[in-house]
N, C-alpha and C positions, 0 to 999 in steps of 0.2 A: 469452492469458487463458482463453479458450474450453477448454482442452487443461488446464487448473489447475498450467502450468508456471510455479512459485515460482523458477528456479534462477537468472534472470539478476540479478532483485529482492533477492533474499537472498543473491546475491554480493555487491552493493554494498551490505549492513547489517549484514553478519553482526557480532555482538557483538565482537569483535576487532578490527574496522577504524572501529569506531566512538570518538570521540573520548569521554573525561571530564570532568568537572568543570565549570568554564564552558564549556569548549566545546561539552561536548554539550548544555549548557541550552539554550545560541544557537541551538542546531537545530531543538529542540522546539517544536513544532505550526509546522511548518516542511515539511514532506512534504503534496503536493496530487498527485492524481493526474487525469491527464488521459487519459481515455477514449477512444478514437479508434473509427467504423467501424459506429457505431450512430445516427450523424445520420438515417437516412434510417425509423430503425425509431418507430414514433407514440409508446411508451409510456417513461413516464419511465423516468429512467434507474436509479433505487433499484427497481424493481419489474422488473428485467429479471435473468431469474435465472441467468445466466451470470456476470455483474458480479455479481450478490450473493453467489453461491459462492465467486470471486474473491474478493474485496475479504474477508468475513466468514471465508476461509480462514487470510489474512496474519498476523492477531497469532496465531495457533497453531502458527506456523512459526517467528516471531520475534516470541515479546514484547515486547523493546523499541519495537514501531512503536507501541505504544498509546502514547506518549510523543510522538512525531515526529508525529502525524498531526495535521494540522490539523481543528477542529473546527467 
């Protein structure tokens, strides 16, 4: 995450491998991401600007995740 390596993430979403129709309805806001490795760090975790680079970089790489992300 630190490094802003998008390639394992957007192997598994890329537009092609992603289902249609109902099936992709079924997925949507369906994607939670879990953050590992910052337990120990005091400040929340939206305000830590490694994860906000990250995360704020994703639907620019694959717009379809603004669909998938759970709100």
């Amino acid at each position: 995450m630190e490094r802003g390596d998008f390639g394992h993430f957007l192997s598994l979403y890329t537009p092609d491998r992603l289902p249609v129709g109902r099936r992709l309805r079924n997925i949507m806001d369906r994607i939670v991401f879990c953050i590992e490795g910052y337990d120990d760090d005091p400040r929340e975790i939206h305000s830590i600007p490694e994860i906000r680079r990250f995360l704020f970089g994703l639907p620019r790489r694959l717009a379809v995740l603004a669909l998938l992300l759970q709100t």
